[in-house]
Biotite code that builds the C-alpha atoms (Angstrom):
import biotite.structure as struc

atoms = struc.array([
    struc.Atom([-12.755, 4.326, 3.212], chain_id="A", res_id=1, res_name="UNK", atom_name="CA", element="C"),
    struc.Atom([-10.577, 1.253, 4.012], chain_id="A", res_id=2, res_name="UNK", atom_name="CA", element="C"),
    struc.Atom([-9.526, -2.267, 2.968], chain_id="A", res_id=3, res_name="UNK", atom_name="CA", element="C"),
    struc.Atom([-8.342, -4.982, 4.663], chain_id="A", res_id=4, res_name="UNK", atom_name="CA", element="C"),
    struc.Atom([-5.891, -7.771, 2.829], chain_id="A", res_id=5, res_name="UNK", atom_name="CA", element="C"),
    struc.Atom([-4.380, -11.227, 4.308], chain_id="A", res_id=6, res_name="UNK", atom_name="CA", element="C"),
    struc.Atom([-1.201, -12.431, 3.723], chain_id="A", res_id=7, res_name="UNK", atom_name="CA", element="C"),
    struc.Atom([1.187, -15.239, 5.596], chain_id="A", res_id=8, res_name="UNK", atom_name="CA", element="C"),
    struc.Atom([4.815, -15.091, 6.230], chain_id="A", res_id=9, res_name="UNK", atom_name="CA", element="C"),
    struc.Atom([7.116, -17.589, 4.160], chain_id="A", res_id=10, res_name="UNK", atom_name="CA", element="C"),
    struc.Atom([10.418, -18.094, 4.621], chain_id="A", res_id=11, res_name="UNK", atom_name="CA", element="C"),
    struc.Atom([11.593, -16.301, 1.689], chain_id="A", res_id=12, res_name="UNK", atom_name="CA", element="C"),
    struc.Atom([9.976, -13.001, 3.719], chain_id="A", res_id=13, res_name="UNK", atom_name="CA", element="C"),
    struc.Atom([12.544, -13.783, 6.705], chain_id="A", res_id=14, res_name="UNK", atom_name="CA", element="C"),
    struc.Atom([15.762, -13.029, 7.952], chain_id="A", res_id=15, res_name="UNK", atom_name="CA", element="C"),
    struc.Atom([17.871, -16.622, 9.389], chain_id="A", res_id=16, res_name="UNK", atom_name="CA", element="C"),
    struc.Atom([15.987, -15.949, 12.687], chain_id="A", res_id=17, res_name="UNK", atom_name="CA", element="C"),
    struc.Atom([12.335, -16.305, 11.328], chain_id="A", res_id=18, res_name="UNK", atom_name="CA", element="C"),
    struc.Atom([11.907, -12.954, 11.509], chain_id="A", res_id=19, res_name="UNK", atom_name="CA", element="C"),
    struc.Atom([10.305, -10.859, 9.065], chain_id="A", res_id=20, res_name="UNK", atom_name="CA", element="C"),
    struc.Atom([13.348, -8.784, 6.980], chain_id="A", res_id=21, res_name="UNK", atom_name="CA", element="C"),
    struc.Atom([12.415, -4.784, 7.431], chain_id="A", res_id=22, res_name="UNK", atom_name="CA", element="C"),
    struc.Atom([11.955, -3.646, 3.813], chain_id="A", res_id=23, res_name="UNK", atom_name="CA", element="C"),
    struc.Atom([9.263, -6.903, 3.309], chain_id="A", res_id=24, res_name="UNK", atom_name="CA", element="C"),
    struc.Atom([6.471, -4.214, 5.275], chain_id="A", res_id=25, res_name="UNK", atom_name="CA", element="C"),
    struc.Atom([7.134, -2.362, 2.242], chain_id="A", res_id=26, res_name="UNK", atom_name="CA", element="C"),
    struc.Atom([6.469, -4.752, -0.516], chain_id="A", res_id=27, res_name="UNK", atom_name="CA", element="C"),
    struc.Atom([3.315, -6.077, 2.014], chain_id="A", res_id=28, res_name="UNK", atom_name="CA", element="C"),
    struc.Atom([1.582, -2.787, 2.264], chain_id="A", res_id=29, res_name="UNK", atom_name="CA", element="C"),
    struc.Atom([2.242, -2.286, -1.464], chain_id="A", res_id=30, res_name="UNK", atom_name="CA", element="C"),
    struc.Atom([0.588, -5.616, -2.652], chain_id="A", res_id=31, res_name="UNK", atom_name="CA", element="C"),
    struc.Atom([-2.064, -4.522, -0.099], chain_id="A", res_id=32, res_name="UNK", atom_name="CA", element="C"),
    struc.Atom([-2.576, -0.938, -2.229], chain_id="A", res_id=33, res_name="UNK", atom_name="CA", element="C"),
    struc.Atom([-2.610, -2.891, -5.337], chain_id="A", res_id=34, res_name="UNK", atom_name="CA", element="C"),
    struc.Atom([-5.016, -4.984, -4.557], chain_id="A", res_id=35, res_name="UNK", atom_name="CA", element="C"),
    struc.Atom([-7.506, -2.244, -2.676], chain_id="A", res_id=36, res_name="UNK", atom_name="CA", element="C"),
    struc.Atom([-6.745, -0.143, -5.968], chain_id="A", res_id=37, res_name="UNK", atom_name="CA", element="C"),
    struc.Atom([-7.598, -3.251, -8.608], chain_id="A", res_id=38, res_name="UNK", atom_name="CA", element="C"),
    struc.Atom([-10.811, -3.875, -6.318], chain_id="A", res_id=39, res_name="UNK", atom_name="CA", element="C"),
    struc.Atom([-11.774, 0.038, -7.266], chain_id="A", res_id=40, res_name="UNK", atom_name="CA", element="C"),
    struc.Atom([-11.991, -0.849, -10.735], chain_id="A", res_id=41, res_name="UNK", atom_name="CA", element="C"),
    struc.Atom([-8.611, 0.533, -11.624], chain_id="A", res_id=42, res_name="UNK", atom_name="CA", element="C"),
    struc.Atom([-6.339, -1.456, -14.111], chain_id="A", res_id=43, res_name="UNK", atom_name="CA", element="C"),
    struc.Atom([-3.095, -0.278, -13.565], chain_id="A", res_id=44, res_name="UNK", atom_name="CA", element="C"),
    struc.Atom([-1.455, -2.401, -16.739], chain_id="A", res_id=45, res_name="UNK", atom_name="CA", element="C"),
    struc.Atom([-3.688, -0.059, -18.748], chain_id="A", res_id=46, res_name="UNK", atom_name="CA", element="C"),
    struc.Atom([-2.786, 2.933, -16.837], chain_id="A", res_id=47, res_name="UNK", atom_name="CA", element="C"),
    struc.Atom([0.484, 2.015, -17.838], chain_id="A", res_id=48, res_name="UNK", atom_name="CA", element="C"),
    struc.Atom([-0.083, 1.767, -21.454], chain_id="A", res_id=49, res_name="UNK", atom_name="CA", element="C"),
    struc.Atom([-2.005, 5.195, -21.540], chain_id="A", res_id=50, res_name="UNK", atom_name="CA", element="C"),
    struc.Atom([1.144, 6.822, -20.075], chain_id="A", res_id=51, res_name="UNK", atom_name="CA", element="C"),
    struc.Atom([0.264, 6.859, -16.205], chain_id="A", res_id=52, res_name="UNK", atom_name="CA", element="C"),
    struc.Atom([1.971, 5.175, -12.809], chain_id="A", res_id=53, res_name="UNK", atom_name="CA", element="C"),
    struc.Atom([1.417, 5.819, -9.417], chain_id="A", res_id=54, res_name="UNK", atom_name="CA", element="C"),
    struc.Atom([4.487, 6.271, -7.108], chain_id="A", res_id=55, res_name="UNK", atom_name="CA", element="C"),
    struc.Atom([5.182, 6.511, -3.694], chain_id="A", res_id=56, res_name="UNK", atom_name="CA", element="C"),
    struc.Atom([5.729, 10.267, -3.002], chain_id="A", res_id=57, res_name="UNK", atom_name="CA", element="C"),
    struc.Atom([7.091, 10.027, 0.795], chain_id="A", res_id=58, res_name="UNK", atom_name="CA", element="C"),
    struc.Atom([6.240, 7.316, 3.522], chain_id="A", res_id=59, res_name="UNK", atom_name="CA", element="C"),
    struc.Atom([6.878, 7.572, 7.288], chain_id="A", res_id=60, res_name="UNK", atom_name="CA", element="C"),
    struc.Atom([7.120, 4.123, 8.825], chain_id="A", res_id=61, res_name="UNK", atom_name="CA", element="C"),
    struc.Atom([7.825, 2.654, 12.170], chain_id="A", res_id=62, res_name="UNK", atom_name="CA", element="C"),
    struc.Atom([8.465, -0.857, 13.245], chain_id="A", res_id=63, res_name="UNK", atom_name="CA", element="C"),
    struc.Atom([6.227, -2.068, 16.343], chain_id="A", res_id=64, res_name="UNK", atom_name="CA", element="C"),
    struc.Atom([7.136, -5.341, 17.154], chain_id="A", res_id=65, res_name="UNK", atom_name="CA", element="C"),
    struc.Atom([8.428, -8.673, 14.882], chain_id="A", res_id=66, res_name="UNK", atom_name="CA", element="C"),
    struc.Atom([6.049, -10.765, 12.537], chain_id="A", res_id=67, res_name="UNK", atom_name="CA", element="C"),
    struc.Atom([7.661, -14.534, 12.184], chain_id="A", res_id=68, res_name="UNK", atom_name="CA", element="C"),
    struc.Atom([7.798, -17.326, 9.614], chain_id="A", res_id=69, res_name="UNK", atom_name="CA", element="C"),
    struc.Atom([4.436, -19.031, 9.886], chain_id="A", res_id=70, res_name="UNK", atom_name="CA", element="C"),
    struc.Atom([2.557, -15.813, 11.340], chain_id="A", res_id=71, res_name="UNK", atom_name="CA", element="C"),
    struc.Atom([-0.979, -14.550, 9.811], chain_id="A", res_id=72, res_name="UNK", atom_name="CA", element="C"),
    struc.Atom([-0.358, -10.989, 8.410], chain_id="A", res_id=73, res_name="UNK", atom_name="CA", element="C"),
    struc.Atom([-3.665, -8.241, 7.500], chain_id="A", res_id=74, res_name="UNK", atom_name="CA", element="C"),
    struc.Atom([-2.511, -4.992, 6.168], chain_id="A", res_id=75, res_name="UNK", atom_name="CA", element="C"),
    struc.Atom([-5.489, -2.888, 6.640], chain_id="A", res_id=76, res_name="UNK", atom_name="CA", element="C"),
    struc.Atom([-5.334, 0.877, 4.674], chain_id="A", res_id=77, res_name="UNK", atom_name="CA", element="C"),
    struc.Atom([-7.021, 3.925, 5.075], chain_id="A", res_id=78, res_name="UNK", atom_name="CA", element="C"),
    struc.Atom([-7.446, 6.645, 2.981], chain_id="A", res_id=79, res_name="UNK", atom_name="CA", element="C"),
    struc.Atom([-6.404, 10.214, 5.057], chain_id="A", res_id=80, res_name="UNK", atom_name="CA", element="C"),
    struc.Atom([-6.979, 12.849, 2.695], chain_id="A", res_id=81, res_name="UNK", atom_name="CA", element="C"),
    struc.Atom([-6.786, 13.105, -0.926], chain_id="A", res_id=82, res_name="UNK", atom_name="CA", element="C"),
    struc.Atom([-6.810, 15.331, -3.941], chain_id="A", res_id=83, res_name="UNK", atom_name="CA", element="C"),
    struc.Atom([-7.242, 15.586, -7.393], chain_id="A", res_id=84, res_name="UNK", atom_name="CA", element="C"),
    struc.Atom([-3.784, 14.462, -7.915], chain_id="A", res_id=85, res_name="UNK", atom_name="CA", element="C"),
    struc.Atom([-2.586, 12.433, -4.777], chain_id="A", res_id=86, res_name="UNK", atom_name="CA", element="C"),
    struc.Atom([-3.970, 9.759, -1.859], chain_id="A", res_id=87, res_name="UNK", atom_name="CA", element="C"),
    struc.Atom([-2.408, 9.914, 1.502], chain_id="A", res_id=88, res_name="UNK", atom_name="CA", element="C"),
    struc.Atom([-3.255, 6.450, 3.400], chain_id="A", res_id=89, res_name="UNK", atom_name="CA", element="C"),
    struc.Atom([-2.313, 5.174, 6.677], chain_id="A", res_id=90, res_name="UNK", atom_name="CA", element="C"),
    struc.Atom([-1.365, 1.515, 6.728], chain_id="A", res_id=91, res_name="UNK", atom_name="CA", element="C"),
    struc.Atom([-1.118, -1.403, 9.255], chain_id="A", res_id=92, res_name="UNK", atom_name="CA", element="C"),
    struc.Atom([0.341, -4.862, 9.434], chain_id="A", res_id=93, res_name="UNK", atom_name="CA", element="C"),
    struc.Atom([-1.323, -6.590, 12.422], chain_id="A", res_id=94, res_name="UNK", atom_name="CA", element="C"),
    struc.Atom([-1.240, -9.931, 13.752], chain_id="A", res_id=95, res_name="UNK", atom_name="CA", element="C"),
    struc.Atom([-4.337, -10.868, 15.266], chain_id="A", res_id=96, res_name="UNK", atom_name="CA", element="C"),
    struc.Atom([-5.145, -6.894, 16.227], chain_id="A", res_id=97, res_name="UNK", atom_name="CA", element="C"),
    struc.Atom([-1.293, -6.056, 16.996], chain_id="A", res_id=98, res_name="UNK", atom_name="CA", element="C"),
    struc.Atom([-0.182, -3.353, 14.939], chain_id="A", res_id=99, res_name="UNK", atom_name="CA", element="C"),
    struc.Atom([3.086, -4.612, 14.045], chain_id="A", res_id=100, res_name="UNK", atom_name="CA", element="C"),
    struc.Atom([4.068, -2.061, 11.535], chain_id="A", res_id=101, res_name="UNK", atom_name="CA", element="C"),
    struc.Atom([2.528, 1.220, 10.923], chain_id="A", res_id=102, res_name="UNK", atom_name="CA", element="C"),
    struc.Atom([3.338, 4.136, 7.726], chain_id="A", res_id=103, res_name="UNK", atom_name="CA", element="C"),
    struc.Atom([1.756, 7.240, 6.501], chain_id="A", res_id=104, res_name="UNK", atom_name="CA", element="C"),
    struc.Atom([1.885, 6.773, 2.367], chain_id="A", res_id=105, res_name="UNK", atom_name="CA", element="C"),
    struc.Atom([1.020, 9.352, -0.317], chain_id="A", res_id=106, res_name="UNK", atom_name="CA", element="C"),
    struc.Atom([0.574, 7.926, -3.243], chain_id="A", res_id=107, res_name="UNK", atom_name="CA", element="C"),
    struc.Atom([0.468, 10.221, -6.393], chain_id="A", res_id=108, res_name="UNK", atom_name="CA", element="C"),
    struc.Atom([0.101, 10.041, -10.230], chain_id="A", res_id=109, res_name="UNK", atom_name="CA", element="C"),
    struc.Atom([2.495, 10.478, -13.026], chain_id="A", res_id=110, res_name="UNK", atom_name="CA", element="C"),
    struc.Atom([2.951, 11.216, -16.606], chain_id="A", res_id=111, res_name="UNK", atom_name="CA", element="C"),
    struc.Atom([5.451, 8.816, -18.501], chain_id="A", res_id=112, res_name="UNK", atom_name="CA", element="C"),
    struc.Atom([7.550, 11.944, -18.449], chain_id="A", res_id=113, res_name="UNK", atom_name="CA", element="C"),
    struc.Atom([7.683, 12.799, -14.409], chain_id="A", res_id=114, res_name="UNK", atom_name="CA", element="C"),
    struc.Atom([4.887, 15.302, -14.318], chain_id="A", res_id=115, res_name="UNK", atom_name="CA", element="C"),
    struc.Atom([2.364, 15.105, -11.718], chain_id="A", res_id=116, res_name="UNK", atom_name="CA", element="C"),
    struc.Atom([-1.367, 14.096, -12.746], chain_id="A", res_id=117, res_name="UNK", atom_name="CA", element="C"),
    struc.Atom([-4.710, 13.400, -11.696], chain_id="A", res_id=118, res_name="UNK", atom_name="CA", element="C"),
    struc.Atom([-5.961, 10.113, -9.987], chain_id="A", res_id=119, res_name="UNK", atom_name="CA", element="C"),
    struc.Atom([-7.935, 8.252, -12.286], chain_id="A", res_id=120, res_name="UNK", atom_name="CA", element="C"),
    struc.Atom([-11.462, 9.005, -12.382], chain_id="A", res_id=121, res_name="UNK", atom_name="CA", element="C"),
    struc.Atom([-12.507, 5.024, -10.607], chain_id="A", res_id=122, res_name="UNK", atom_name="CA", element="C"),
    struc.Atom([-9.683, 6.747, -6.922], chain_id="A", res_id=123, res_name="UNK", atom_name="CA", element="C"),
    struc.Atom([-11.397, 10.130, -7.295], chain_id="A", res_id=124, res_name="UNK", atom_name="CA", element="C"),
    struc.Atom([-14.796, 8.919, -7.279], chain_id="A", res_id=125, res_name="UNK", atom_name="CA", element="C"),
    struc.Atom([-14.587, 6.816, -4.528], chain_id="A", res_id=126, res_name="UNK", atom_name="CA", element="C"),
    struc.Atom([-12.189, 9.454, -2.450], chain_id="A", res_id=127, res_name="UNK", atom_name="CA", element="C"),
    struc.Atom([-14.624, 12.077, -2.535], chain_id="A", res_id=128, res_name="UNK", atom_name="CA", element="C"),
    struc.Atom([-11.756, 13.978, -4.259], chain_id="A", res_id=129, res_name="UNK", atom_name="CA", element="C"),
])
């Protein structure tokens, strides 16, 4: 299972060289997951409402090479593994087949309170888990 999501670089995701600031992979492959998970079927503003987030458990990431103001960005995600409560995905940011950017996410659910949960049922279904 995989998805694949577009994005360009503005200036506002740069440093004053043109070069794309370090923690922006972060919010890239994160608007990536939220998209992938909203095209599941999964509201997360609901989610919310019925007591439930998702959270980034741990993430490994390494830095390949610079993306620039102007450049052409996909983040493409794929699901590892998964359980009943958690999603581990490994995540790109390419330019035009470059891996720029690479991390190892798990993704898991929580109460309001803390407590660990299950996925909802749309992530389950469609994670075999």
């Amino acid at each position: 299972m995989s998805h694949r999501f577009e994005l360009t670089v503005y200036y506002e995701d740069t440093d004053m060289g043109g070069i794309v600031y370090y923690a922006n992979y972060l919010k890239f492959i994160e608007r990536a997951r939220s998209t992938w998970v909203a095209q599941l079927g999964v509201d997360q503003l609901a989610l919310q409402a019925s007591g439930m987030v998702f959270a980034v458990r741990s993430i490994q990431a390494e830095y390949l090479a610079p993306a620039r103001l102007g450049d052409q960005l996909e983040v493409v995600s794929q699901r590892r593994s998964s359980t009943p409560a958690r999603w581990i995905l490994h995540q790109e940011v390419q330019r035009r087949g470059q891996v720029l950017f690479s991390a190892e996410v798990t993704i898991v659910a929580l109460t309001e309170t803390g407590k660990p949960t299950r996925l909802p049922a749309e992530l389950r279904r469609n994670s075999n888990a």
